[in-house]
PyMOL CGO cylinders between C-alpha atoms (Angstrom):
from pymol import cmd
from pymol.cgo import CYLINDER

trace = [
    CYLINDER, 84.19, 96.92, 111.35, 86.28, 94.85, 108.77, 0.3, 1, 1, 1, 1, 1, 1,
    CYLINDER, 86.28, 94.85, 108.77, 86.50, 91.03, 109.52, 0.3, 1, 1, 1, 1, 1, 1,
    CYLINDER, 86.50, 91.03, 109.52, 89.49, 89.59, 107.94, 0.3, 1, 1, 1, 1, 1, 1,
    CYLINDER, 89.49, 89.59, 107.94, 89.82, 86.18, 107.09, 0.3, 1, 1, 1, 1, 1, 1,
    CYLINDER, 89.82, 86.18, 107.09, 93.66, 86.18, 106.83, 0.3, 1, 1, 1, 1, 1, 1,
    CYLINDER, 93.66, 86.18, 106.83, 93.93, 87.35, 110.12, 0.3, 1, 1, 1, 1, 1, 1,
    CYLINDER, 93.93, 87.35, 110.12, 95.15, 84.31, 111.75, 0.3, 1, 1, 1, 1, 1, 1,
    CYLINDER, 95.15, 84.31, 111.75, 95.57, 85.00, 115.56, 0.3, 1, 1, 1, 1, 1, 1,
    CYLINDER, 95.57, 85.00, 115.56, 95.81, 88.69, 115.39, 0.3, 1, 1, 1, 1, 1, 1,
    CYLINDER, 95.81, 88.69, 115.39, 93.82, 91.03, 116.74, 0.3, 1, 1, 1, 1, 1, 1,
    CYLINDER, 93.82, 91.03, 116.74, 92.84, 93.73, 113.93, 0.3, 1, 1, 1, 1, 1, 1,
    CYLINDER, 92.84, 93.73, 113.93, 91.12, 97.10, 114.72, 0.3, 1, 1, 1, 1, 1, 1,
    CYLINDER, 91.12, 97.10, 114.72, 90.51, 99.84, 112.36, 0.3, 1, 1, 1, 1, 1, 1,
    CYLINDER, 90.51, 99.84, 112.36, 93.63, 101.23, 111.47, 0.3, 1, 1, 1, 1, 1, 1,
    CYLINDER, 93.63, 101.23, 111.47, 92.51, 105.32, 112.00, 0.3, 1, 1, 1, 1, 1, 1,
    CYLINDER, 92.51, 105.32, 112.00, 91.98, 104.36, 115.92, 0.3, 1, 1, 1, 1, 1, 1,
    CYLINDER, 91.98, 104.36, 115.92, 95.72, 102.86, 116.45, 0.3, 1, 1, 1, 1, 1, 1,
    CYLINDER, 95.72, 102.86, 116.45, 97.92, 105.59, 114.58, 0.3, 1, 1, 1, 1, 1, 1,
    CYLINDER, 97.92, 105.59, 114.58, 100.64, 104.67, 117.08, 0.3, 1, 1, 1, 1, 1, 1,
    CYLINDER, 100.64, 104.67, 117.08, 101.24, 101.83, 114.99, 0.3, 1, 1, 1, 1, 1, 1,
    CYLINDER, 101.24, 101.83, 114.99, 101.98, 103.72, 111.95, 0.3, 1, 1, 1, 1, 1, 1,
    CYLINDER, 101.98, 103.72, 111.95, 104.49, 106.11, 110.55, 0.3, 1, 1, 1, 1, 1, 1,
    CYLINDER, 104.49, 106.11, 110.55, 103.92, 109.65, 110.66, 0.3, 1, 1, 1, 1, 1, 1,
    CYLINDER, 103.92, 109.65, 110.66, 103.70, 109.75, 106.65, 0.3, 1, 1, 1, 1, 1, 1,
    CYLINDER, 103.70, 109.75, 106.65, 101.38, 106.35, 106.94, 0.3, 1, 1, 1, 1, 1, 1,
    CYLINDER, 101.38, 106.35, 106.94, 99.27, 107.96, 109.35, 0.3, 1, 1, 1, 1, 1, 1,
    CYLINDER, 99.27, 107.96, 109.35, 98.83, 111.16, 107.41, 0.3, 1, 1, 1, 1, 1, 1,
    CYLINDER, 98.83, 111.16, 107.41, 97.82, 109.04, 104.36, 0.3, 1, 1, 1, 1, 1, 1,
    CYLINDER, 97.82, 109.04, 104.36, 95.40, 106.45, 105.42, 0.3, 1, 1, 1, 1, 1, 1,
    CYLINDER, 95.40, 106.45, 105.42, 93.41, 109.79, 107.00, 0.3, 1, 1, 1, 1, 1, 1,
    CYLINDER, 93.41, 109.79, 107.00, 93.53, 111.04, 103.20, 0.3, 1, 1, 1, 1, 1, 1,
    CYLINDER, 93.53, 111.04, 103.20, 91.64, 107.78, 101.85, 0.3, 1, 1, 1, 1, 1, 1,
    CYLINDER, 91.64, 107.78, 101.85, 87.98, 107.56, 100.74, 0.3, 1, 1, 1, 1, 1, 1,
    CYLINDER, 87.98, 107.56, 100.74, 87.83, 105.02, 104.17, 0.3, 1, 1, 1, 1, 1, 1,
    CYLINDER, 87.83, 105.02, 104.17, 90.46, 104.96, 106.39, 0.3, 1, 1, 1, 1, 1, 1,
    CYLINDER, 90.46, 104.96, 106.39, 88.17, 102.65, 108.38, 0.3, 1, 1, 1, 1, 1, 1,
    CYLINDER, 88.17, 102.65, 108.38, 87.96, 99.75, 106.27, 0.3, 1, 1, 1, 1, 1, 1,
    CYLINDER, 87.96, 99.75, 106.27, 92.12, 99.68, 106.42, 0.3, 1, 1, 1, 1, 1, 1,
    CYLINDER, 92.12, 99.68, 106.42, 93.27, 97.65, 109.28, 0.3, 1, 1, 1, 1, 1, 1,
    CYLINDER, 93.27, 97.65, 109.28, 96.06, 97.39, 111.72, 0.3, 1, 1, 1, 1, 1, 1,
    CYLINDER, 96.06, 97.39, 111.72, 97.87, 94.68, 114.20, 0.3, 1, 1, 1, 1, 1, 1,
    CYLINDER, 97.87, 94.68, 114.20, 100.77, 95.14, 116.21, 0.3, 1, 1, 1, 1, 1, 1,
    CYLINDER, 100.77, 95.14, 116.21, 103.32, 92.36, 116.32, 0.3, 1, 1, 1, 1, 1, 1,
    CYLINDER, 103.32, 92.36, 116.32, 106.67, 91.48, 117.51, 0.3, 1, 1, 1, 1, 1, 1,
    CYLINDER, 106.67, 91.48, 117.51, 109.19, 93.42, 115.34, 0.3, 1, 1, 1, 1, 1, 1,
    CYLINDER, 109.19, 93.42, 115.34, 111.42, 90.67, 115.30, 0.3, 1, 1, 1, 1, 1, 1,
    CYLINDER, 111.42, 90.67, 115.30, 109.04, 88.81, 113.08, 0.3, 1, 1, 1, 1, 1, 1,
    CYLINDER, 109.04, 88.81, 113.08, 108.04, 91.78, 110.79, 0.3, 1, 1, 1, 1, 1, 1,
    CYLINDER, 108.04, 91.78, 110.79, 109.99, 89.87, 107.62, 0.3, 1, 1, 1, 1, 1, 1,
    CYLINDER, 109.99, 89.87, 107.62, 107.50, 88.11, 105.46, 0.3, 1, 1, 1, 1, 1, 1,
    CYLINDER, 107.50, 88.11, 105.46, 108.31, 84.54, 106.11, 0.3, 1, 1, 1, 1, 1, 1,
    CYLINDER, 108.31, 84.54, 106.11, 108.71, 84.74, 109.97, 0.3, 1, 1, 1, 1, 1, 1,
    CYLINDER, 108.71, 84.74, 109.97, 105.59, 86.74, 110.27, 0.3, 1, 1, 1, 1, 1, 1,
    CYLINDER, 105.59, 86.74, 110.27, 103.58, 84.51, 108.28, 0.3, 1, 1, 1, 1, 1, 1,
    CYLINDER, 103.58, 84.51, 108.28, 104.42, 81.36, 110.43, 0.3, 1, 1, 1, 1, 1, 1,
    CYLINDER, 104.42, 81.36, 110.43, 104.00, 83.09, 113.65, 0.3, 1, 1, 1, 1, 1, 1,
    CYLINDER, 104.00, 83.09, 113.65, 100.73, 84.48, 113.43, 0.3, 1, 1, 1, 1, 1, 1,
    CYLINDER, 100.73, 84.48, 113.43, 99.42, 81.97, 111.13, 0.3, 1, 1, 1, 1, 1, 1,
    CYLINDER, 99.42, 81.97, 111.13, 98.56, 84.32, 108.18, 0.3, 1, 1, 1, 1, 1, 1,
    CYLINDER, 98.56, 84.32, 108.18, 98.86, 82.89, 104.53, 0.3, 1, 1, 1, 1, 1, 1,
    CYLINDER, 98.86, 82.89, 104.53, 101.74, 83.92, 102.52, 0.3, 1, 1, 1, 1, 1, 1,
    CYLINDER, 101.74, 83.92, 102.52, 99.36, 84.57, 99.61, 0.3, 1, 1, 1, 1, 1, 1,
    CYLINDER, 99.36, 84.57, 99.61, 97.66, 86.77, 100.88, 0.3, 1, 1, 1, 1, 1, 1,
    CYLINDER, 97.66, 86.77, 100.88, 100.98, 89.07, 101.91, 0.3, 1, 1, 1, 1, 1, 1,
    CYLINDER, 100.98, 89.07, 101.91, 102.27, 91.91, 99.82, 0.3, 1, 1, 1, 1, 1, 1,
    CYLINDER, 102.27, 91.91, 99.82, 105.95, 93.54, 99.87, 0.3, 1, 1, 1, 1, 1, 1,
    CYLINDER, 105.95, 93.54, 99.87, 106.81, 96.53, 98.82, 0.3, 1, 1, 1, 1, 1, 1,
    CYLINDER, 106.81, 96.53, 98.82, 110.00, 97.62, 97.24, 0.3, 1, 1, 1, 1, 1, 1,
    CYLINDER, 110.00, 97.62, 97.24, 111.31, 100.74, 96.86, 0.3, 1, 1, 1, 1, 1, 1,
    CYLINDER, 111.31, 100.74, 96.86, 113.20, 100.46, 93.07, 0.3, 1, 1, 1, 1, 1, 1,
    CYLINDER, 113.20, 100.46, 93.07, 115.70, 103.49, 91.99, 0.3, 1, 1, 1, 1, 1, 1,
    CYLINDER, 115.70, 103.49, 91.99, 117.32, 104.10, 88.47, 0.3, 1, 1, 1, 1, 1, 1,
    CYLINDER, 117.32, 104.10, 88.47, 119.19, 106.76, 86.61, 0.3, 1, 1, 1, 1, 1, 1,
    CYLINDER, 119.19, 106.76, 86.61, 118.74, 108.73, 83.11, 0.3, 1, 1, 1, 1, 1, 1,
    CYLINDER, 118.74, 108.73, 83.11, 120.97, 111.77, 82.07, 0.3, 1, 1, 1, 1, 1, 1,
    CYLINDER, 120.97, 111.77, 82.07, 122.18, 112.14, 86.01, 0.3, 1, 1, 1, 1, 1, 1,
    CYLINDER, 122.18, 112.14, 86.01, 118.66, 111.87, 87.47, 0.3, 1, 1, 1, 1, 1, 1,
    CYLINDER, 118.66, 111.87, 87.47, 117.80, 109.51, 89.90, 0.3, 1, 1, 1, 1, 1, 1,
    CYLINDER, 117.80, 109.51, 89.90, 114.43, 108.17, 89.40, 0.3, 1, 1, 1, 1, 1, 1,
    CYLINDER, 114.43, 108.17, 89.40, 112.61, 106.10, 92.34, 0.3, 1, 1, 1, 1, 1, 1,
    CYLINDER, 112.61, 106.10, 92.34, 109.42, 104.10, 92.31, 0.3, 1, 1, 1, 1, 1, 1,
    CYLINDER, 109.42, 104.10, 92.31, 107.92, 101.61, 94.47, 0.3, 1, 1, 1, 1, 1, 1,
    CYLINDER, 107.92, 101.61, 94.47, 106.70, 98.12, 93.38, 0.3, 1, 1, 1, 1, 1, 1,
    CYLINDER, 106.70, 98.12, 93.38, 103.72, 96.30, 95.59, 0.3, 1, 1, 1, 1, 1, 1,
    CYLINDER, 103.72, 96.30, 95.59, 104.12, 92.07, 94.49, 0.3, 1, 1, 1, 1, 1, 1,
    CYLINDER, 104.12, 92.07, 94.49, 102.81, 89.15, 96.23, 0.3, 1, 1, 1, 1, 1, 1,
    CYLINDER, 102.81, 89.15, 96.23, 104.91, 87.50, 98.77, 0.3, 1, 1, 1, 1, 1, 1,
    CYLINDER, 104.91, 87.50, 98.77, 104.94, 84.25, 96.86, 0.3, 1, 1, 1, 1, 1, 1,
    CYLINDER, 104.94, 84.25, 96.86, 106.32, 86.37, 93.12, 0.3, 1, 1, 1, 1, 1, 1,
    CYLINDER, 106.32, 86.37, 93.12, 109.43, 88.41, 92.79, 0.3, 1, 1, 1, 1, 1, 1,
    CYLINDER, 109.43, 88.41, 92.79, 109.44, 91.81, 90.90, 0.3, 1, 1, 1, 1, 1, 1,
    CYLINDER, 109.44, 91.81, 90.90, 110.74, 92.09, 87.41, 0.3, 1, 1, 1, 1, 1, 1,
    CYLINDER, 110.74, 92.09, 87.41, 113.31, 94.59, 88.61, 0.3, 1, 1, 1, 1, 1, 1,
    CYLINDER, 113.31, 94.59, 88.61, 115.26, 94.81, 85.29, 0.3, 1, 1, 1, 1, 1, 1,
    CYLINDER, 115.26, 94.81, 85.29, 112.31, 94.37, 82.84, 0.3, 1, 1, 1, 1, 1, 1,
    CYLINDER, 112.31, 94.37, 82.84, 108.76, 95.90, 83.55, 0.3, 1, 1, 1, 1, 1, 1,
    CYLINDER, 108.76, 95.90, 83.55, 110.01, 98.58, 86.10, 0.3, 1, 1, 1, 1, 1, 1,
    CYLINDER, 110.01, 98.58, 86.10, 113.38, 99.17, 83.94, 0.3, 1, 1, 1, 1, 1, 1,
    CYLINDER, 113.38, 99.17, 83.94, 111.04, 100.27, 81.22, 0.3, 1, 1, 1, 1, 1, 1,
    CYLINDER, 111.04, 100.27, 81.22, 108.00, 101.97, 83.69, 0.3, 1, 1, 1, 1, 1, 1,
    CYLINDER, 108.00, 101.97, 83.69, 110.67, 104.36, 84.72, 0.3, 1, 1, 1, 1, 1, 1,
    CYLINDER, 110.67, 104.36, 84.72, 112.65, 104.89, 81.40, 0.3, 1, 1, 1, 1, 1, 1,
    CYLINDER, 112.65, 104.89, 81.40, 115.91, 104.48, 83.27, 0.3, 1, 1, 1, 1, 1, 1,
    CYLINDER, 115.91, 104.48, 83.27, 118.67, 102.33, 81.65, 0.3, 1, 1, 1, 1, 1, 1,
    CYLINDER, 118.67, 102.33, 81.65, 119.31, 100.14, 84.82, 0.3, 1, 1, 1, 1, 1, 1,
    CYLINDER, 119.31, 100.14, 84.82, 116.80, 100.02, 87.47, 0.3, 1, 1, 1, 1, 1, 1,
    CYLINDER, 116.80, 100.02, 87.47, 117.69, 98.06, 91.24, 0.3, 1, 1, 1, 1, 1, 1,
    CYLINDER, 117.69, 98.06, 91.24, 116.57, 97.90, 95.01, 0.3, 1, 1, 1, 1, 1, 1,
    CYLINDER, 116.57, 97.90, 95.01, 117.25, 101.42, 96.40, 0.3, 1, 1, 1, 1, 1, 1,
    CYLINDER, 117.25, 101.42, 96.40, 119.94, 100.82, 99.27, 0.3, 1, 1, 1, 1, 1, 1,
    CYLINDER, 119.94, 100.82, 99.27, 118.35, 100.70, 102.93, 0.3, 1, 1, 1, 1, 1, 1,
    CYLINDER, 118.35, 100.70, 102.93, 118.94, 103.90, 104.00, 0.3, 1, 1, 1, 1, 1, 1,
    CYLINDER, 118.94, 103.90, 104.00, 118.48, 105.92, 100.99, 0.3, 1, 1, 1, 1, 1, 1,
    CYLINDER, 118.48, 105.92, 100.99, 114.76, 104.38, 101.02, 0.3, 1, 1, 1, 1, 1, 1,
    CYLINDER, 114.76, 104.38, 101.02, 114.18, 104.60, 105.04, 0.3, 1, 1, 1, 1, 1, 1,
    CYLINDER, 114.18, 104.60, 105.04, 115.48, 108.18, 104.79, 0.3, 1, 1, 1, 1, 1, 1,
    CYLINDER, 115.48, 108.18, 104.79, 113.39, 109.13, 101.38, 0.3, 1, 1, 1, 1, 1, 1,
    CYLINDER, 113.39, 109.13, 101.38, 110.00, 107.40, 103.02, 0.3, 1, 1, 1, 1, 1, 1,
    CYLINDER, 110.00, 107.40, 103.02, 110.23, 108.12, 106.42, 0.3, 1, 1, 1, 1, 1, 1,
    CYLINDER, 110.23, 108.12, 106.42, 109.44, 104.45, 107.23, 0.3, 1, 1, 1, 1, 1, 1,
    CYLINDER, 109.44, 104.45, 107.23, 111.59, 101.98, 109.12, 0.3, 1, 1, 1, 1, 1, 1,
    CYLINDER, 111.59, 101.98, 109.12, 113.28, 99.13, 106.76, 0.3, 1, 1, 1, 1, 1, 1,
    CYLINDER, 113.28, 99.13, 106.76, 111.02, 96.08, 106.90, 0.3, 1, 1, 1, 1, 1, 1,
    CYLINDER, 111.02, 96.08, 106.90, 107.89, 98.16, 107.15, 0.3, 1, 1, 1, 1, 1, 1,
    CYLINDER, 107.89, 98.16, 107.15, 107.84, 100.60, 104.21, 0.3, 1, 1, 1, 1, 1, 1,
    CYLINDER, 107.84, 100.60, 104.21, 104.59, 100.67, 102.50, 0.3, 1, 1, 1, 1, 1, 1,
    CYLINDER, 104.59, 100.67, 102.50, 102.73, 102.39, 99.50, 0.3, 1, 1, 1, 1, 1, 1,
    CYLINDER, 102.73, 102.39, 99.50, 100.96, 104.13, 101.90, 0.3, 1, 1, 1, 1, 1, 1,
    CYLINDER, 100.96, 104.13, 101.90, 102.41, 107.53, 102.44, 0.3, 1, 1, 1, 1, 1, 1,
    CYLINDER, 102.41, 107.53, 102.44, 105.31, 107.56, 100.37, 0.3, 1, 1, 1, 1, 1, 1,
    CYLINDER, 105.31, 107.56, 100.37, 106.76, 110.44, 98.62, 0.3, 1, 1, 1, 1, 1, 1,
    CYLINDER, 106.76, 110.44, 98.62, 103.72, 111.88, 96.11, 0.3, 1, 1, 1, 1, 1, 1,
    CYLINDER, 103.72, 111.88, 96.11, 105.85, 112.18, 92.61, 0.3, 1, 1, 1, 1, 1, 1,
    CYLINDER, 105.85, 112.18, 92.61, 106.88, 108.57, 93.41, 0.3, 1, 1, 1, 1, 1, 1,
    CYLINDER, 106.88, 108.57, 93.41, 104.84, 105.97, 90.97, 0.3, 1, 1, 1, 1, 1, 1,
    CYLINDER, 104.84, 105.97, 90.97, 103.19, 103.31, 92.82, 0.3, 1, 1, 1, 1, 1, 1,
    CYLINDER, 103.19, 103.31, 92.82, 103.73, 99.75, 90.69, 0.3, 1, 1, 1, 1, 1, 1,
    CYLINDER, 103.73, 99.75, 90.69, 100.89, 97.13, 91.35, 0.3, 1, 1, 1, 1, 1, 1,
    CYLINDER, 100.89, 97.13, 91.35, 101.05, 93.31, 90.40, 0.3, 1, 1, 1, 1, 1, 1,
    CYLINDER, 101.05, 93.31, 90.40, 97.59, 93.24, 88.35, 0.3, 1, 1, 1, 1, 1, 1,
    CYLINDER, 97.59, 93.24, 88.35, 97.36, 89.48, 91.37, 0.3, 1, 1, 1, 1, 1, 1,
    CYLINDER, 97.36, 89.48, 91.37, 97.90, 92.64, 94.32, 0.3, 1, 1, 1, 1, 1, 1,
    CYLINDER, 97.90, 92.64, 94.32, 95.62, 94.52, 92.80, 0.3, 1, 1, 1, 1, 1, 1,
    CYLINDER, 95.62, 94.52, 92.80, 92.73, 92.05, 92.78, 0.3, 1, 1, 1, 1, 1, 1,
    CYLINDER, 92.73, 92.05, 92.78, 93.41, 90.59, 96.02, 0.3, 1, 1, 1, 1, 1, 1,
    CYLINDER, 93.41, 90.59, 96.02, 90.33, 91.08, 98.49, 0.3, 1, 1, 1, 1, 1, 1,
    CYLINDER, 90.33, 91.08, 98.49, 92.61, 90.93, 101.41, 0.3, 1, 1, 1, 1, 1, 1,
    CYLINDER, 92.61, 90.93, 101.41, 96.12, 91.51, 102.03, 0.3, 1, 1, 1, 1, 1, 1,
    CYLINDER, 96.12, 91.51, 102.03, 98.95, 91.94, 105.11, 0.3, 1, 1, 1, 1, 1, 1,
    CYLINDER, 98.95, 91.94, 105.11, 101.19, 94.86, 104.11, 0.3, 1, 1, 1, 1, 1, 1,
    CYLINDER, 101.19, 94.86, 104.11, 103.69, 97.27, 106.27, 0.3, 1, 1, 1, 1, 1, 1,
    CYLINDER, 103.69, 97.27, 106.27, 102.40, 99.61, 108.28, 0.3, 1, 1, 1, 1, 1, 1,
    CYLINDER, 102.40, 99.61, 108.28, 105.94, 101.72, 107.88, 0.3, 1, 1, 1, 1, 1, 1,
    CYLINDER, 105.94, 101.72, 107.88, 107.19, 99.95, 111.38, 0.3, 1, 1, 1, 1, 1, 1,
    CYLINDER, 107.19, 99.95, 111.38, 108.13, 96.62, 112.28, 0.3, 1, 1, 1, 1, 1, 1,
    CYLINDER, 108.13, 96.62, 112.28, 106.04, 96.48, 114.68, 0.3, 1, 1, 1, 1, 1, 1,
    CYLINDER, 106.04, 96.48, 114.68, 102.22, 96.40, 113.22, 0.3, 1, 1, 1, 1, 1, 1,
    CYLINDER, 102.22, 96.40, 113.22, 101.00, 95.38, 109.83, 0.3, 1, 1, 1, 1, 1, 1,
    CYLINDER, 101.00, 95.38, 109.83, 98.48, 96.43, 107.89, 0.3, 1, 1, 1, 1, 1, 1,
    CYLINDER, 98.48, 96.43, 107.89, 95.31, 94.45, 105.98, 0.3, 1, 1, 1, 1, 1, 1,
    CYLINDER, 95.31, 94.45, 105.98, 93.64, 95.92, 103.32, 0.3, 1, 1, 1, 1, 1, 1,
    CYLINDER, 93.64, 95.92, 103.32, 92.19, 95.36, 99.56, 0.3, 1, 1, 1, 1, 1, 1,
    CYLINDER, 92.19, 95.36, 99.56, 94.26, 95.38, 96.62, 0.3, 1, 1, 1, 1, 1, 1,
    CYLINDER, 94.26, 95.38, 96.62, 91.60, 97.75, 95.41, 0.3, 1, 1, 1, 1, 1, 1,
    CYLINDER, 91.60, 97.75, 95.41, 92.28, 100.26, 97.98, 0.3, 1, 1, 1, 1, 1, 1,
    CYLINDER, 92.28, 100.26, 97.98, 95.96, 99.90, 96.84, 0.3, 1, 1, 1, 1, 1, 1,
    CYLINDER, 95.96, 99.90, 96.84, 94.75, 100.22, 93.58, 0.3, 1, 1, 1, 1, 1, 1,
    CYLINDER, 94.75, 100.22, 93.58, 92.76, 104.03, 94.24, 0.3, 1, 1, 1, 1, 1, 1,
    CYLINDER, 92.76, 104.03, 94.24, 95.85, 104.93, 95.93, 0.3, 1, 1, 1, 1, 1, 1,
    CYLINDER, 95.85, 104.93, 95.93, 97.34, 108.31, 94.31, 0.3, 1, 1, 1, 1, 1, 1,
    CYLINDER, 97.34, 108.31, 94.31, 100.55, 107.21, 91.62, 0.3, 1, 1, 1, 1, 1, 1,
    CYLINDER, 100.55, 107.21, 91.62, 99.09, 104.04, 91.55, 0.3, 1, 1, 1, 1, 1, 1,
    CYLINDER, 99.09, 104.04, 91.55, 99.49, 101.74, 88.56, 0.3, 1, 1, 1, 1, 1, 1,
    CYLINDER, 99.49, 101.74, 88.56, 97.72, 98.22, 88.02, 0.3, 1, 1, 1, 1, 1, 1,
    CYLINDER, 97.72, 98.22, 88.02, 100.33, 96.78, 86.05, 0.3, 1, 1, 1, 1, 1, 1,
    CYLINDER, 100.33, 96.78, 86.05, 99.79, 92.74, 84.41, 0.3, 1, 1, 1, 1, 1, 1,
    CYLINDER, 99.79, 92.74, 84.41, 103.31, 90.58, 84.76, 0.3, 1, 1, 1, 1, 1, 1,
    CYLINDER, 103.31, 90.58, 84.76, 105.05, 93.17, 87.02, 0.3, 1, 1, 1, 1, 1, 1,
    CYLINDER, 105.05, 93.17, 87.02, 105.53, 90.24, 89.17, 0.3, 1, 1, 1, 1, 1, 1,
    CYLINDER, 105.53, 90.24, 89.17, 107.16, 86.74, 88.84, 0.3, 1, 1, 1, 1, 1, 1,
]
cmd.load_cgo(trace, "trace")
């Protein structure tokens, strides 16, 4: 079993033993990994779920979370969607590296239900793992090499840790230098 050091006062267990705490699509995706085992989950209080307010609950380091965001954009009446995996502490460029990643001419935040309806995952929780499979996955190059990191578990109520590598190996994924800022 996985120890993680950015634990704080949670209690982690292997993720493939609690799929209660995941998403259908989240569930169905961690089984597909090379080791679902090493991917770990936590249930908390959904009313702390955002970033912030989770952090300072359970005493986990804001460096070490992730967010994902689900990005959408147009070209010649297509809609185009992609999600974008940043540190908690950086921003994405929005209207720079993904503009370009997705050849669209503006690129912004897909509205909350549009992205809770395309993923399958509850707003607050949505996470690379298990989104749609033509979607590109957009990693900061600093997510990527992160050993350990707090993510959604597609619901508000668990999170979960894993390596930016294992982010990295995930299908559509893209390491991508200065996505963040």
């Amino acid at each position: 079993m996985t120890t993680w050091s950015i634990a704080g006062t949670l209690t982690v267990v292997p993720a493939p033993t609690r799929t209660e705490l995941l998403a259908e699509p989240v569930a169905k995706a961690l089984a597909a990994l090379a080791s679902p085992e090493a991917v770990g989950v936590t249930e908390i209080d959904p009313e702390l779920a955002d970033t912030a307010a989770f952090c300072e609950a359970y005493g986990s380091p804001l460096d070490a979370s992730a967010n994902c965001v689900v990005v959408a954009g147009k070209r010649a009446g297509e809609v185009r969607f992609a999600a974008a995996m940043v540190l908690a502490t950086t921003r994405a460029d929005v209207n720079g590296v993904i503009k370009r990643r997705l050849d669209v001419r503006k690129a912004s935040f897909a509205p909350m239900d549009e992205a809770v309806s395309l993923t399958g995952m509850e707003y607050g929780g949505i996470t690379p793992v298990g989104l749609p499979a033509e979607w590109p996955i957009l990693i900061d190059a600093a997510v990527a090499a992160a050993p350990e990191l707090v993510i959604g578990s597609g619901i508000r109520g668990s999170k979960l840790l894993i390596s930016g590598a294992a982010l990295a190996s995930l299908p559509n994924a893209e390491v991508i230098e200065g996505l963040a800022r």
